[in-house]
C-alpha positions as CSV (number, residue, x, y, z in Angstrom):
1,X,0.0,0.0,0.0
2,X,0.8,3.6,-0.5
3,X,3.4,5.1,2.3
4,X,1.7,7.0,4.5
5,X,3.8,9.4,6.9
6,X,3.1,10.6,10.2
7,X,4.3,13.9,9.0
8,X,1.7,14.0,6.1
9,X,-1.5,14.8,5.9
10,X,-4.0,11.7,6.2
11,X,-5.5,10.0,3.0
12,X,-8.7,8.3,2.2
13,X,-8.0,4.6,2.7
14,X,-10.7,2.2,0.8
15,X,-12.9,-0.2,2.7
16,X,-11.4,-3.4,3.8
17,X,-7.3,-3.3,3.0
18,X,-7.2,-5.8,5.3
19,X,-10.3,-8.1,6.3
20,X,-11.1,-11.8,8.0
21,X,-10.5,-14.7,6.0
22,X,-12.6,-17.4,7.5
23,X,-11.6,-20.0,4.9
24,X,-8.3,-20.1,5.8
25,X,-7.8,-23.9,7.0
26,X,-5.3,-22.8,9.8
27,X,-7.4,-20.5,11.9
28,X,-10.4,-23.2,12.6
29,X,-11.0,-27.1,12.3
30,X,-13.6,-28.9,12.3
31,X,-15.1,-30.9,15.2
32,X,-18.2,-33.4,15.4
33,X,-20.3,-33.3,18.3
34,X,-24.1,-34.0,19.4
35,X,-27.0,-31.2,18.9
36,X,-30.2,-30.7,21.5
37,X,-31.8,-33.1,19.8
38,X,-29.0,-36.3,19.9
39,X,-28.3,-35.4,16.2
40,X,-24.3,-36.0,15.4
41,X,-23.2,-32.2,13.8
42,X,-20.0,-30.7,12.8
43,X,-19.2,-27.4,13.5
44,X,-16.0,-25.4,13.1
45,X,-13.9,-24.2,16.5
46,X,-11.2,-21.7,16.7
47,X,-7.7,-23.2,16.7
48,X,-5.5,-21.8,19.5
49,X,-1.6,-21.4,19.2
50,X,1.4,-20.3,21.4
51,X,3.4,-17.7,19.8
52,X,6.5,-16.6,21.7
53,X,7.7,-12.9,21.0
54,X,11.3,-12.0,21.5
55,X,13.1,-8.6,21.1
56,X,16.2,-9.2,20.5
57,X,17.8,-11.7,22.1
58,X,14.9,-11.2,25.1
59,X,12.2,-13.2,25.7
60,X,9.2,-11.2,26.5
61,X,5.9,-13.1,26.7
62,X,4.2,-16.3,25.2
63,X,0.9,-15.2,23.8
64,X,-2.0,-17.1,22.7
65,X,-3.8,-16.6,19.3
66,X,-4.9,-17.9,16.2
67,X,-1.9,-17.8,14.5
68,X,-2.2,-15.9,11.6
69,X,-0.1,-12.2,10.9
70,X,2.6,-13.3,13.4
71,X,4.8,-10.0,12.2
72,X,1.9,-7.7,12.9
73,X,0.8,-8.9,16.3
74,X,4.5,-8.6,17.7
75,X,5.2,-5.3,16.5
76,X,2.0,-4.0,17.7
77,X,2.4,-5.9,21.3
78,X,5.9,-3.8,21.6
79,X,4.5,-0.8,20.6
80,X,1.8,-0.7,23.0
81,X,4.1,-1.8,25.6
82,X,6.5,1.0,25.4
83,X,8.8,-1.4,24.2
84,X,9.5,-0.1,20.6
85,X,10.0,3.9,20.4
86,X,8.5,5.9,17.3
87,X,11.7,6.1,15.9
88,X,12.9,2.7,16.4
89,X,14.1,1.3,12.8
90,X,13.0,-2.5,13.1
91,X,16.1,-4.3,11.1
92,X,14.2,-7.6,10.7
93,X,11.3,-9.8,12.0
94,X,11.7,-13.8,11.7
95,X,8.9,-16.0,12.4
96,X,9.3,-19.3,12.8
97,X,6.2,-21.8,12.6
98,X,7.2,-25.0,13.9
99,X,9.0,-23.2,16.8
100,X,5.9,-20.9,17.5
101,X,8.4,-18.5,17.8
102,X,8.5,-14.9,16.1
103,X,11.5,-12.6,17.0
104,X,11.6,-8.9,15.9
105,X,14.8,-7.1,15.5
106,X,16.1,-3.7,16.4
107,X,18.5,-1.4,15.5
108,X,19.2,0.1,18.8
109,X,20.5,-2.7,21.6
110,X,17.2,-3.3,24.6
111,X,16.8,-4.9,27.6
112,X,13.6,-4.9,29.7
113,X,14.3,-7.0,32.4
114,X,13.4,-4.5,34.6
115,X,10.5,-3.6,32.7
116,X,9.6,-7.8,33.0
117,X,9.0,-7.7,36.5
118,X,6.6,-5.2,36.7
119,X,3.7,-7.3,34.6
120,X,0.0,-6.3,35.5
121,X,-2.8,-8.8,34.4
122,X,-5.8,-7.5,32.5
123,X,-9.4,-8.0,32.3
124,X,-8.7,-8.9,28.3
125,X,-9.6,-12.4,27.5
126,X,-6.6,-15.1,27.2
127,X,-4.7,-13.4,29.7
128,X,-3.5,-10.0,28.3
129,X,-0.9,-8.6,30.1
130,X,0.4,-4.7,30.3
131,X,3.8,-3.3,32.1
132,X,3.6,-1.2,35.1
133,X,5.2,2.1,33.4
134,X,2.5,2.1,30.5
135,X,0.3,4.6,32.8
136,X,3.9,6.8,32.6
137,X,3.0,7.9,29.2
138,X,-0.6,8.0,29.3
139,X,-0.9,11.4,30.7
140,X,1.6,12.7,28.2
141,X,-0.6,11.9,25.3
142,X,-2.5,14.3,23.2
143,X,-5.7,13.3,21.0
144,X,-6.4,15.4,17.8
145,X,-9.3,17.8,19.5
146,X,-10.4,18.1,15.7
147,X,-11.5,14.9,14.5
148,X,-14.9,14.0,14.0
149,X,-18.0,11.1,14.1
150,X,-20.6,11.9,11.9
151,X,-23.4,9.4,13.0
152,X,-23.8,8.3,9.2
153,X,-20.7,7.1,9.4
154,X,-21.2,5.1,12.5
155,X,-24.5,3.7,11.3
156,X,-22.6,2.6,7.9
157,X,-19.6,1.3,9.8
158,X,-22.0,-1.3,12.2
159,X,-23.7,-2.5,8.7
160,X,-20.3,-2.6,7.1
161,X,-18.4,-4.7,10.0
162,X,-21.4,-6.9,11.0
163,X,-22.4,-8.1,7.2
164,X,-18.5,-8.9,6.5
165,X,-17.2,-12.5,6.6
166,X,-15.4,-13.1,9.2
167,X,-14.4,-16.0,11.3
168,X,-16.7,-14.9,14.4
169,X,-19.5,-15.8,12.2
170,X,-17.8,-18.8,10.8
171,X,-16.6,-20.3,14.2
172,X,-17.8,-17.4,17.0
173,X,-15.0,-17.5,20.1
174,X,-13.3,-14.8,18.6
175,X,-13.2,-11.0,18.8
176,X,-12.9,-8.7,16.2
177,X,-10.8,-4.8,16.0
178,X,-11.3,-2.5,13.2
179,X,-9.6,0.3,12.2
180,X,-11.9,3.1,10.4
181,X,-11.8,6.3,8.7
182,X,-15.0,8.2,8.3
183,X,-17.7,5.5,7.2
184,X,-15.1,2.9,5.8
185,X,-13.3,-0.8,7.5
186,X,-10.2,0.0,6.7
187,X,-7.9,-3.0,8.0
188,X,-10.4,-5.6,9.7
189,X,-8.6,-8.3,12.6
190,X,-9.9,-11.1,14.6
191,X,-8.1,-13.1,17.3
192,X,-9.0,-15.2,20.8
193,X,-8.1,-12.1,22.7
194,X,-9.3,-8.6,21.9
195,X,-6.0,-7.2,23.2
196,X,-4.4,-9.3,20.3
197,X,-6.4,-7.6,17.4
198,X,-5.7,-4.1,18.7
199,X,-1.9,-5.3,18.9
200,X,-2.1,-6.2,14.8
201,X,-4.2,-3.1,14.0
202,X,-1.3,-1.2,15.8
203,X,1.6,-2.9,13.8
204,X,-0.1,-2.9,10.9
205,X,-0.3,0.8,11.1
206,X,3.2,1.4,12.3
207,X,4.8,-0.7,9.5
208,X,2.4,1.1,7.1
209,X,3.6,4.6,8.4
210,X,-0.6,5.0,8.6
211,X,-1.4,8.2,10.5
212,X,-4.1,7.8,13.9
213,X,-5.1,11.5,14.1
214,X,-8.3,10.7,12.0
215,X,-9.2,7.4,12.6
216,X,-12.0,5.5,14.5
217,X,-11.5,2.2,16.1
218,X,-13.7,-0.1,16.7
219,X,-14.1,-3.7,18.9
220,X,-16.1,-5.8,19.7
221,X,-15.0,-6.5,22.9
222,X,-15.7,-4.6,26.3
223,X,-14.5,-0.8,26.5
224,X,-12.4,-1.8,29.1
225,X,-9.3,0.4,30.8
226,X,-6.9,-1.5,28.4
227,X,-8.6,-1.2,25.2
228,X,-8.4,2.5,26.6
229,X,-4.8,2.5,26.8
230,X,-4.2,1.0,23.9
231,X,-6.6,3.3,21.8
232,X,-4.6,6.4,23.2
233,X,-1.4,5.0,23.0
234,X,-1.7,4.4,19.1
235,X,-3.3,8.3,18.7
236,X,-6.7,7.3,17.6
237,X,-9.2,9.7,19.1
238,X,-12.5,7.4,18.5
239,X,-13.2,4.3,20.2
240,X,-16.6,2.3,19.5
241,X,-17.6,-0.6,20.7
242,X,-20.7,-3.0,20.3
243,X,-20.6,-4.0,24.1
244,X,-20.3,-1.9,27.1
245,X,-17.9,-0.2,29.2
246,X,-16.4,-0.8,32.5
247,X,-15.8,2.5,35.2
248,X,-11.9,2.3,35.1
249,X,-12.2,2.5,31.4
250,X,-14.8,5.8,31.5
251,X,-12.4,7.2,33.8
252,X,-9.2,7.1,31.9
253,X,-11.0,8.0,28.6
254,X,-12.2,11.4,29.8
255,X,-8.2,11.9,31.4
256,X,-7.0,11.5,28.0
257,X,-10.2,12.9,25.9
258,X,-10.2,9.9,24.3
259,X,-14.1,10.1,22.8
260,X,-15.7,6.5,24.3
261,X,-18.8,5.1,22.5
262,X,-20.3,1.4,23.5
263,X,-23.4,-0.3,22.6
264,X,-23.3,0.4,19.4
265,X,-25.6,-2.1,17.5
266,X,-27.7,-0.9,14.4
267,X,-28.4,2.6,14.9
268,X,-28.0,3.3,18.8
269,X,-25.3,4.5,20.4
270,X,-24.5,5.4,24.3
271,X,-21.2,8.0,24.1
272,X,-19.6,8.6,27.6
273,X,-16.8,10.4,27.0
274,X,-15.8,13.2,24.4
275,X,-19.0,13.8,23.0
276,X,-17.6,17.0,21.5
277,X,-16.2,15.1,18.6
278,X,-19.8,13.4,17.5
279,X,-21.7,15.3,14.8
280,X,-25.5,14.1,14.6
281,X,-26.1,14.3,11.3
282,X,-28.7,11.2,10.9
283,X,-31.0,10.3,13.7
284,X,-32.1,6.7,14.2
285,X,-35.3,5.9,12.8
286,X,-38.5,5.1,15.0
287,X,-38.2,1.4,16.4
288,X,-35.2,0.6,14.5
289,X,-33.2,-2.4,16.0
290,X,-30.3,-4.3,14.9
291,X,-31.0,-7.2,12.1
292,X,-30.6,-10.5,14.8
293,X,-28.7,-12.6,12.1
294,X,-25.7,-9.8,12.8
295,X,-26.4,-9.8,16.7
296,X,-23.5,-11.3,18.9
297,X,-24.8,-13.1,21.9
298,X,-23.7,-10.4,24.1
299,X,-26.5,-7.8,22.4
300,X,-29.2,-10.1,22.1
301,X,-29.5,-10.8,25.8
302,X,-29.2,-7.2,26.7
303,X,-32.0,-6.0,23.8
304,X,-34.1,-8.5,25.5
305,X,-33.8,-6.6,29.2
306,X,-34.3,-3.4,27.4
């Protein structure tokens, strides 16, 4: 794809650069099993895989995922671990797949053994993990006061994502990140744990010199103080989410004015922080509710309650 500075001002990126692809053999297998009504099926499940990251010659964690964009998910993990700098020049990444291993290389020498021993355990699903001096930069960080969410484009963005083929709806188990800008999926990832997708959205972006000032990220996950973190840390000044939100994660979005939008299915929306940055220019239409073929489990139970 085109080279896309920091230092330049942001392009239009087409829909789906990057998107699911829920044929691929490796990411699911199938398993035979017994219905509700003693019928044998076969269904597909989500495959599961240790991938070890180094830096260097430094271990730093064992992570499990699906498997697939190894280079992107290690990169990204770094970066939103303070471990790679902005201007870090990565000399070369070698992935290994009968190993499980994938080792990214750096011009300038590191160590983080220090850094190792200060490991905090998230709410993120398969065990994310983030570094004690993460929250060290997070007040430093400055969000572009002048980007905008036009409410068409969220509306178009929920059709968009929830209509594309992905392996949630092939298998389910999985959550899915999605970088946006204005109403079109840019670069669309899936993985066991939502802290994983942000981490290949990030290192997708960095190795694409991709810009964050106008971009919209979305998850399907919970709007949890990490996904916060994260969001901030890579610049992006939107973060939407089809699920809901948790206090710590409220909290640290209106520290950073990051703008913080859950329960996001069809046309409603709940915004929490940074409202400043929504424009409503389309208004949801009387009684209108989400398609349920599109619905994840999560929404359906809580439209019931509604």
């Amino acid at each position: 794809m085109q080279d896309l500075r920091k230092d330049a001002a942001p392009e239009r990126l087409p829909d789906f650069l990057v998107r699911p692809d829920p044929q691929d053999e490796r990411l699911s297998t199938p398993v035979t099993g017994i219905d509700q009504t003693g019928r044998e099926v076969e269904i597909r499940v989500v495959t599961e895989r240790a991938l070890t990251l180094y830096l260097n010659a430094q271990e730093i964690v064992t992570m499990m995922t699906i498997g697939d964009r190894p280079d992107l998910l290690a990169v990204g993990y770094l970066l939103n671990q303070n471990m790679l700098r902005p201007d870090d020049r990565i000399t070369g990444i070698d992935y290994d797949d009968d190993l499980e291993v994938v080792v990214v290389r750096t011009e300038r020498e590191t160590n983080y053994e220090e850094k190792m021993k200060k490991k905090v355990r998230t709410s993120g699903c398969a065990q994310g993990t983030v570094f004690g001096d993460v929250m060290e930069r997070f007040d430093e960080i400055v969000l572009d006061p002048a980007a905008r969410l036009r409410t068409s484009w969220l509306h178009a963005l929920t059709r968009k994502i929830n209509t594309q083929p992905s392996l949630y709806l092939e298998a389910g188990a999985i959550h899915g990140c999605v970088l946006c800008q204005e109403d079109r999926a840019v670069a669309y990832m899936e993985d066991v744990g939502r802290h994983n997708a942000v981490d290949k959205i990030a290192g997708w972006m960095w190795l694409n010199h991709v810009p964050p000032q106008d971009k919209i990220f979305y998850t399907t996950g919970r709007l949890t103080s990490e996904m916060v973190i994260k969001t901030a840390m890579m610049g992006i000044p939107i973060l939407v989410s089809r699920s809901g939100f948790t206090a710590w994660g409220v909290e640290l979005a209106r520290r950073v004015g990051l703008t913080l939008i859950g329960r996001a299915r069809g046309q409603r929306f709940v915004v929490l922080s940074g409202p400043e940055r929504v424009e409503y220019d389309a208004l949801p239409e009387a009684g209108e509710r989400e398609d349920p073929r599109h619905a994840r489990k999560g929404a359906r139970s809580e439209d019931d309650a509604a």
